[in-house]
N, C-alpha and C positions, 0 to 999 in steps of 0.2 A: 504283222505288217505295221509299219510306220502310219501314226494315225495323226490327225489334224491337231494342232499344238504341240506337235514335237517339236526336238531342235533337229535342221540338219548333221548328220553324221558326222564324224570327220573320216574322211578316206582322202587315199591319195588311189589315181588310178593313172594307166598311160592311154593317149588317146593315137587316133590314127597316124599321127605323126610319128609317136614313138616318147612325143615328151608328159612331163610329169602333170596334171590336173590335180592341185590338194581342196577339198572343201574349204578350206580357211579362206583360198583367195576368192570363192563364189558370194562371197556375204557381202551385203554395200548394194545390191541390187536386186531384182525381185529374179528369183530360179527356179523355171520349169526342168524337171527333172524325169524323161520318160524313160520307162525300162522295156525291151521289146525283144521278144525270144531267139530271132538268128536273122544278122545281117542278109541283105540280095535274096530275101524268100518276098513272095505276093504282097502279104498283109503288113507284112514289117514293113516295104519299101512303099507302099500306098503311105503308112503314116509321117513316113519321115519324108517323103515329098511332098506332102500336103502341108507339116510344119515348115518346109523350106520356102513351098511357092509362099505361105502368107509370113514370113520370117518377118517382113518389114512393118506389119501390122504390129506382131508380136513384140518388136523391138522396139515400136512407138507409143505401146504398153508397158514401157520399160521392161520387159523378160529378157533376160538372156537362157540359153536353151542348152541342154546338155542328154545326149541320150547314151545310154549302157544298156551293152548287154552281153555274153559269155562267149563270143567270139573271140578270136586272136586278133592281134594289132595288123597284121596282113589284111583280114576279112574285111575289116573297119577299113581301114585305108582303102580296096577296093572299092566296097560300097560306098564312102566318101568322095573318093574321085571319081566314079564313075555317075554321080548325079550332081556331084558338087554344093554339097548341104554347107550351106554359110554358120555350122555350130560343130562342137566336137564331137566327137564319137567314142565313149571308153570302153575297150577292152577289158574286161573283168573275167578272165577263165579261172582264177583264182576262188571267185563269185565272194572276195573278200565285199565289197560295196551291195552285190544283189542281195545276202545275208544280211549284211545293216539296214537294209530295207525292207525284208521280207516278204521277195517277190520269188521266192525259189517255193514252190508249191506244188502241191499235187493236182494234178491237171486230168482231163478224160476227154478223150476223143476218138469221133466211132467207137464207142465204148472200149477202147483203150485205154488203162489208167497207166501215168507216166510222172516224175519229176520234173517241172519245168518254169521259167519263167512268167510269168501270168504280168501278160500286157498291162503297165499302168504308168498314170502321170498323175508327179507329185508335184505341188507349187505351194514356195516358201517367199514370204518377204524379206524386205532389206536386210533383217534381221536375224535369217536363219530360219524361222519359225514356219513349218508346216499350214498353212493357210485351208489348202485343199488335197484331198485323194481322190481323182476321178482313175474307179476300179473297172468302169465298162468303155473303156475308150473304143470309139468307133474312128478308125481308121480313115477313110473319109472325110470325117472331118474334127478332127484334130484339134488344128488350132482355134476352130470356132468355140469347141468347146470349154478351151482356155480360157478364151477372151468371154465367152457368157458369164465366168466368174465373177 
């Protein structure tokens, strides 16, 4: 997994719109980057409603905000429009970017052991550079935990 003092990746990914997101153009500004296992589920849509209702918090912290995860550009679009999250949403079924970050891990539930993305936010400054991995995100609350940074 991508640890603090990394540089961000470079990926290109498509977001719910269809068009092209490259890492090259996310530098210049501080980047929350959260990874979340499947659009329109419980826990996933707690987090990303909680990063939207405080978006303007976040954005007066200078962040701009980016969440991936292994859905189709369809899902993303759905679950984008149907809350209307003010940040993009990328599609990665490729899991070319979850791979760059190494959030594609072995998981257990109800003692089922399964391949899967393992909830987390990464945060970089202007620069690129990995500042923070918060690995136990609580859904809830989110962007507080951002901004405790």
């Amino acid at each position: 997994m991508l640890k603090v003092g990394d540089k961000l990746p470079e990926f290109e990914g498509i977001n719910q719109d269809g068009e092209t997101v490259k890492s090259e153009n996310l530098i210049g500004k501080k980047l929350v980057v959260f990874f979340y296992p499947q659009a329109n589920t419980p826990t996933c849509t707690v987090e990303a409603c909680n990063l939207s209702d405080n978006y303007s918090k976040l954005k007066k912290a200078g962040f701009q905000l980016l969440g991936i995860s292994g859905d189709t550009v369809k899902k993303q679009k759905n679950f984008h429009s149907k809350f209307a999250f003010p940040y993009d949403l990328i599609a990665d079924e490729s899991h070319d970017i979850i791979d760059k970050f190494g959030v594609w891990q072995q998981k257990t539930t109800f003692g089922k052991t399964y391949m899967g993305i393992v909830r987390t936010t990464f945060i970089f400054d202007e620069n690129g550079v990995c500042k923070r991995v918060i690995e136990k995100v609580t859904s809830k609350t989110a962007a507080e935990q951002i901004l405790e940074g």
